[in-house]
C-alpha positions in Angstrom: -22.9 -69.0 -28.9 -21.8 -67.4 -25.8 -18.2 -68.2 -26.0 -14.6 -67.9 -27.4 -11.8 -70.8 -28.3 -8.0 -70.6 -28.0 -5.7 -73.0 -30.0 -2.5 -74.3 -29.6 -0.1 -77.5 -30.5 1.8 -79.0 -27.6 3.4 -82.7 -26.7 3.2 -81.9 -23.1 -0.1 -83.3 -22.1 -1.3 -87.0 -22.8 -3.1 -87.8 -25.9 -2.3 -91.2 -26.5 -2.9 -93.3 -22.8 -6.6 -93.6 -22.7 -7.7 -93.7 -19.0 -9.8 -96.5 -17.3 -11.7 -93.6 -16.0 -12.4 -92.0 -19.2 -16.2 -91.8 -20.1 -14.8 -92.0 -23.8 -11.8 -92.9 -25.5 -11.4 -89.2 -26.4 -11.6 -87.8 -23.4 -8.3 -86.4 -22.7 -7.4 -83.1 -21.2 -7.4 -84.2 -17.5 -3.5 -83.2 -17.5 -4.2 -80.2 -19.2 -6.7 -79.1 -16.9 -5.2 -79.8 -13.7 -1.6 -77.8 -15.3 -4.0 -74.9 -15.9 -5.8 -75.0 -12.8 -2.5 -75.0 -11.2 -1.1 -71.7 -13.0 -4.7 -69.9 -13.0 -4.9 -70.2 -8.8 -0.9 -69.0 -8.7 -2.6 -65.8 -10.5 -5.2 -65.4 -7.9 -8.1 -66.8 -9.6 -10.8 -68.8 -7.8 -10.3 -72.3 -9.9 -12.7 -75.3 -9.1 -11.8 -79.0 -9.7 -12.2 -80.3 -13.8 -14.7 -82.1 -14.7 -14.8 -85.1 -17.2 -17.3 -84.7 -19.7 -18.0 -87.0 -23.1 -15.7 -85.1 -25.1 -13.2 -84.1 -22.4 -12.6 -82.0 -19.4 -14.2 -78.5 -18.1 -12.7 -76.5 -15.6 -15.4 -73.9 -13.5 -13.3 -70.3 -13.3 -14.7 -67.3 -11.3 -12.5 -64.1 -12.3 -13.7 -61.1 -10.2 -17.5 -61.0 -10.9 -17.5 -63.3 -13.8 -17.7 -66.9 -14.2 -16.5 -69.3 -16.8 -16.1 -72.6 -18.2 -13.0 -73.6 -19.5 -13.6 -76.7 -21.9 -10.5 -78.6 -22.6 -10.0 -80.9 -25.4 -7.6 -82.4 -27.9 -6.2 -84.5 -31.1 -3.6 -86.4 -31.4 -1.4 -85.7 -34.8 -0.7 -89.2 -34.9 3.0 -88.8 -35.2 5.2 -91.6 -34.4 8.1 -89.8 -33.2 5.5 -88.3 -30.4 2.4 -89.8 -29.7 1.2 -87.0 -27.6 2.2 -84.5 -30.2 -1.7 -82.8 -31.4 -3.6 -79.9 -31.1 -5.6 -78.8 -28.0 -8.9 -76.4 -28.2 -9.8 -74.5 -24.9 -13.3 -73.1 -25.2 -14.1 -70.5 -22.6 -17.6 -70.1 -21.9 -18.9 -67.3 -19.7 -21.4 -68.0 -17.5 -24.9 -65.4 -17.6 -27.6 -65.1 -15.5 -31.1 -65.9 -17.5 -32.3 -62.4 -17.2 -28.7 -61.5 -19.3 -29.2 -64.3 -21.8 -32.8 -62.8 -22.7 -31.9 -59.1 -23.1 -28.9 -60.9 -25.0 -26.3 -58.9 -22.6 -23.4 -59.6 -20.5 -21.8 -61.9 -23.2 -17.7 -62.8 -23.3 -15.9 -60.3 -24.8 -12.4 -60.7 -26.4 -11.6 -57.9 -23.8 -12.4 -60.1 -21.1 -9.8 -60.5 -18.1 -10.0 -64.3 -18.7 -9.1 -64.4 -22.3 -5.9 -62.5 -21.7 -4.8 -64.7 -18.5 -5.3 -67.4 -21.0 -3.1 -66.7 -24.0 -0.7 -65.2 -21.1 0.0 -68.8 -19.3 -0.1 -70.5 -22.5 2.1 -68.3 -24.3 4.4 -68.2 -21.1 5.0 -71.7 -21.3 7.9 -73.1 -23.8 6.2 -76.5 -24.9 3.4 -75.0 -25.9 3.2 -73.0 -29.1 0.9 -71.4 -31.9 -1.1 -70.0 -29.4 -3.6 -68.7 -31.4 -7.6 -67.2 -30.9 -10.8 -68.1 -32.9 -13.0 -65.2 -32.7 
C-alpha cells in the first residue's frame, strides 16, 4: 500500500452526534477535516473540500508537486465523562501517476513534506495528544 497513518486521541472533534447527512453511522471526521483543512491552507498548502466517504471523510492535498489524500476517521472510547473522547486515524495517501505505480516508483516516503506538516499541526495543537506514526 501506497500510504502512511498518523494516530492520535482527542475530545475535540465529534464522535458521538451522528449526522443526517452521514452515508453511515460511522462516518465522522467532517469536523476534523474541515479544522485541518483550515491549518493546512494557513501553511500555504493547496487544500480541496473533504469528502464523505462510507467510513469517513478524505481531504485532496497538493503539496508542491505532490498530491495526497488525507483519509480521516475515528472511534469513540465510549467514556461517559466525554462522549467525543476516542482515537482518530489520518491515512495519507500519495497520489502516483500509473506509469509510477508500474515501475513501483514515486511512493510516500516518511520524509515526505506532508507527513511532517501533519505531525507539526497536530502536535501544535493542545487537545490533541499521543500524536504518534504507523510506519
Amino acid at each position: 500500500m501506497n500510504a502512511l497513518q498518523i494516530r492520535c486521541r482527542t475530545a475535540r472533534f465529534n464522535l458521538s452526534k451522528v449526522g443526517r447527512h452521514f452515508i453511515n453511522p460511522c462516518c465522522f471526521g467532517e469536523d476534523f477535516a474541515d479544522w485541518l483543512r483550515t491549518k493546512l491552507v494557513e501553511r500555504k498548502v493547496q487544500v480541496r473540500l473533504p469528502y464523505q466517504e462510507d467510513w469517513g471523510w478524505e481531504l485532496p492535498v497538493i503539496d508542491g508537486s505532490e498530491k495526497y489524500y488525507l483519509c480521516m476517521s475515528g472511534n469513540a472510547d465510549d467514556a461517559k465523562n466525554s462522549q467525543d473522547q476516542g482515537e482518530w486515524n489520518i491515512i495519507i495517501e500519495k497520489k502516483r501517476s500509473i506509469a509510477k505505480r508500474l515501475r513501483g516508483s514515486g511512493g510516500i516516503s516518511v520524509n515526505d513534506k506532508i507527513v511532517r506538516t501533519l505531525e507539526e499541526i497536530l502536535c501544535a495543537e493542545p487537545t490533541i495528544q499521543d500524536v504518534r506514526r504507523l510506519d
